[in-house]
Every structure is written in structure tokens, then in C-alpha cells.
C-alpha positions as CSV (number, residue, x, y, z in Angstrom):
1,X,-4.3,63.0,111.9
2,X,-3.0,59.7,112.2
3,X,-1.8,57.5,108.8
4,X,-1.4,54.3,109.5
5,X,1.4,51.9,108.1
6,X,1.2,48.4,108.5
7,X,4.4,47.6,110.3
8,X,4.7,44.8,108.0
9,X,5.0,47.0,104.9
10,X,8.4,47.9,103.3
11,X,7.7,51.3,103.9
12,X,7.7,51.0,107.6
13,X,11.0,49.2,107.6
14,X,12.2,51.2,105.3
15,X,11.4,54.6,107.5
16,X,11.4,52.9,110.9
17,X,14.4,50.8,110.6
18,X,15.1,48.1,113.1
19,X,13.1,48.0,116.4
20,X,14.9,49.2,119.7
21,X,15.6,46.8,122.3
22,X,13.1,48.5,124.9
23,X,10.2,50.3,124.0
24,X,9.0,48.5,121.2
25,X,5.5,49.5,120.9
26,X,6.0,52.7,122.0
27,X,8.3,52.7,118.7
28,X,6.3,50.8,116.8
29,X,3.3,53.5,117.5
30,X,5.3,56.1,116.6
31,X,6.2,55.1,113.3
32,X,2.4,53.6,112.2
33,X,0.7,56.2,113.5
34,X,2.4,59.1,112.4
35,X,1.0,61.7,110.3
36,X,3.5,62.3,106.6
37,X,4.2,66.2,106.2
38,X,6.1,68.1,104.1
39,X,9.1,69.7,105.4
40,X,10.0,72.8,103.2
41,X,13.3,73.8,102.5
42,X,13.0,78.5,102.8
43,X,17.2,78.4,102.5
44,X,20.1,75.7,102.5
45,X,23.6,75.5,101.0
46,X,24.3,76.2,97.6
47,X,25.4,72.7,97.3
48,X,22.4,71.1,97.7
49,X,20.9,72.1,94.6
50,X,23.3,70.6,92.2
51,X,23.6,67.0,91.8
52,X,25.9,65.3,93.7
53,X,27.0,61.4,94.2
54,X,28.6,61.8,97.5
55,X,26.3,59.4,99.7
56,X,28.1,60.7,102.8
57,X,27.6,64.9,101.8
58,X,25.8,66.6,104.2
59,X,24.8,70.3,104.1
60,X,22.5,72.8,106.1
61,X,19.6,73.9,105.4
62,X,16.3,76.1,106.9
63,X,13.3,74.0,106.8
64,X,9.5,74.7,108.0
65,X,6.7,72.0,108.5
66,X,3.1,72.4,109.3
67,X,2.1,70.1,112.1
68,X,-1.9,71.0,112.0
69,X,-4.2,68.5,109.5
70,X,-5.2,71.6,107.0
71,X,-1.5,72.3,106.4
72,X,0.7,68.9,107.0
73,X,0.7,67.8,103.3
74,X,-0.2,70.9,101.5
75,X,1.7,71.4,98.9
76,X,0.2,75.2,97.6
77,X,0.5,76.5,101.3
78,X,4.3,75.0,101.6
79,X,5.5,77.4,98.0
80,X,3.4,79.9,99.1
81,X,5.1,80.2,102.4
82,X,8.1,79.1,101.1
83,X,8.2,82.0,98.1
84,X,7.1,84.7,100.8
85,X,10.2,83.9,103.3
86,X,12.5,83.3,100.1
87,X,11.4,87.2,99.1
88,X,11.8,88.6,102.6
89,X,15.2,87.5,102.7
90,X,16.0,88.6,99.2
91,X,14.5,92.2,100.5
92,X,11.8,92.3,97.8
93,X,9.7,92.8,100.8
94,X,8.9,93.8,104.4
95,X,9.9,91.2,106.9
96,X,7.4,91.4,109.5
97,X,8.4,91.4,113.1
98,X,7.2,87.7,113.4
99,X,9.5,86.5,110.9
100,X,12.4,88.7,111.5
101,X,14.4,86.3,113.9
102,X,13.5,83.0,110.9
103,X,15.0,85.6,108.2
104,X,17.7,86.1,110.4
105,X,18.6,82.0,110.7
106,X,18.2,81.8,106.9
107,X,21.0,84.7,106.4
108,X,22.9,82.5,108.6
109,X,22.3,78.9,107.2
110,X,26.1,78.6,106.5
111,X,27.0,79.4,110.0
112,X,27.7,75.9,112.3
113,X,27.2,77.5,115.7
114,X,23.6,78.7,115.1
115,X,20.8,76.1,115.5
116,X,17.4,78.0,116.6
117,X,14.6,77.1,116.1
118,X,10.8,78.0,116.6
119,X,7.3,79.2,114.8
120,X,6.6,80.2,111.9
121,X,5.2,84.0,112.3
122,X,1.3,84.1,112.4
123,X,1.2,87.2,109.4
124,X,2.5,83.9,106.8
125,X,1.1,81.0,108.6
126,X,-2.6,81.9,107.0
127,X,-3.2,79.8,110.3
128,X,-0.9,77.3,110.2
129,X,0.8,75.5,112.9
130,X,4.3,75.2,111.5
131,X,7.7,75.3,112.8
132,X,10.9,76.2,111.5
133,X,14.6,74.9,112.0
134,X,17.9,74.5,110.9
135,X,18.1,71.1,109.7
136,X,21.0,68.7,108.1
137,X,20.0,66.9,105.0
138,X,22.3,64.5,103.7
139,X,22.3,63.6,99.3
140,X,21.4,60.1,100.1
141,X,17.6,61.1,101.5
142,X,17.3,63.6,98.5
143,X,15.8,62.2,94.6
144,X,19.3,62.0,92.5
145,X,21.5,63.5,95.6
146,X,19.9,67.4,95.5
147,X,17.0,69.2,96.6
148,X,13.9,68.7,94.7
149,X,13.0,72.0,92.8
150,X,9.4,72.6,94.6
151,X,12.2,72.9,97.9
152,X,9.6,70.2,99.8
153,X,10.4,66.9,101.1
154,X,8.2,64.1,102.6
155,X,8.5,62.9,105.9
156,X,7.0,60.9,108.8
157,X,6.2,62.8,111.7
158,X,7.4,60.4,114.5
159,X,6.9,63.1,117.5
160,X,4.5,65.9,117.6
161,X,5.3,69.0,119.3
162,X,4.1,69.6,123.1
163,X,4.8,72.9,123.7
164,X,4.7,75.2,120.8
165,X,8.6,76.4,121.4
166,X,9.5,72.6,120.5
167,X,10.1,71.7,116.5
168,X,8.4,68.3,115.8
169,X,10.6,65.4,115.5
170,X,10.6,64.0,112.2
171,X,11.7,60.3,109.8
172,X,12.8,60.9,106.7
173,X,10.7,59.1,104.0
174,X,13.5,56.4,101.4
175,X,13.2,58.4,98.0
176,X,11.9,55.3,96.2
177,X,8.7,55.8,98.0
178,X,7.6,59.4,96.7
179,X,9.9,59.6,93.6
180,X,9.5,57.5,90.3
């Protein structure tokens, strides 16, 4: 699904930025064309839900997005998915086989050498076409410098995946535009 943004518009400067010296439609396509998800935070630094005023804090944290149409900007599907991996890694219940290795990275979101990445296990997908990886978020992208408490964030999907092993490559969205 494409959403178009007129590259005139403050919110495609404000998520584009300035255009590259080569490759300027490419650039611009990328940014006008592409679809907004939500990316959903399963696990991240204790940090990043307090407030904070540190523009410059960053902190780690486990993030999935859904790339297919049904799933990109559903907000239900994201806390459902979100709560189940949430309650696998608090052992309330079974991690199945599929999700062992994403339960895994969100045990280790504090540790700096360990950046996988891959898909979300088909037995929580309910057919989705999501991906999971360790991310860096930064208080300035976040409403009032911390996590919002639904976990999901808005974003511009600049770069759909090819192969399925690849994460999609994502813009973050200015908070002015979702937030009141």
C-alpha cells in the first residue's frame, strides 16, 4: 500500500529531511510513496519509560512491524502481539519454538554486542508479515521524551523488505504529527 505525501507538505520535510545530492527521485519516491506502520516496542530499557529531557539519550529497545496492508497500522494486532511476547518472556507462558530466538533478544535488550534480527514466528503473526529487531530510539522522536504507554510508534516505511531475512527500513515520524 502506498500513502502518498505531497513532497511539498511539512510532513515530508519534516520525515524526509533535505534531499541527497544524487538520487533525488529515487529519494523523493521513497519518502512519498511509503506506506506509515507502527513499529511496536515487545522490550526496551527501563529508561525509556520515564520521562526524560535529555534530547541526546538514546536507549535500546526490541521492536516488531508488520510490513503486509492488513497489519501495517493495526493497532489491536500490534498489543495483541505485543502482550503475547511481553507474557512469554515473563514465563506466564509457553514460548513456541518460532519465537524462542525473538524471546531470547528481548532477555538480552541491555546487551550492546547483540543486534539480530528476523520474523516474527508464524504461531503470533495470525498471518502477519512482521519483523522484529533491536532498534535505538532516542527521547527526542518519543511524545514528552519516553515511550508511549500502548509501546507503538508511527513510522514511514522508506524500504520494504526483499527477502524475508531482511527487517524493513524505516523514517521516524516528528512527534508533532501523531501527538496533540
Amino acid at each position: 500500500m502506498k500513502t502518498p505525501h505531497s513532497v511539498d507538505s511539512e510532513f515530508f520535510k519534516a520525515v524526509a529531511g533535505k534531499a541527497p545530492w544524487f538520487g533525488k527521485d529515487k529519494w523523493r519516491r521513497k519518502y512519498s510513496e511509503g506506506p506509515i506502520v507502527y513499529r511496536g516496542v515487545v522490550a526496551a530499557q527501563s529508561e525509556l519509560y520515564k520521562p526524560g529531557h535529555k534530547v541526546g539519550e538514546a536507549f535500546h529497545a526490541i521492536t516488531i512491524v508488520a510490513v503486509d496492508k492488513a497489519h501495517q497500522c493495526n493497532e489491536e494486532w500490534m498489543q495483541r502481539v505485543i502482550k503475547q511476547l511481553q507474557d512469554m518472556q515473563a514465563g506466564k507462558v509457553a514460548v513456541p519454538s518460532d519465537c524462542a530466538e525473538l524471546v531470547d533478544v528481548m532477555n538480552e535488550v541491555d546487551n550492546d554486542g547483540d543486534w539480530r534480527s528476523g520474523m516474527l514466528g508464524m504461531s503470533i503473526a495470525e498471518g502477519a508479515e512482521a519483523h522484529y529487531r533491536k532498534d535505538v530510539l532516542y527521547r527526542k522522536d518519543l511524545p514528552n521524551g519516553f515511550l508511549p504507554t500502548n509501546g507503538i510508534i508511527p513510522q514511514v516505511c522508506t524500504n520494504a523488505p526483499v527477502k524475508k531475512s531482511h527487517s524493513p527500513l524505516t523514517a521516524n515520524i516528528p512527534v508533532q504529527f501523531y501527538m496533540d
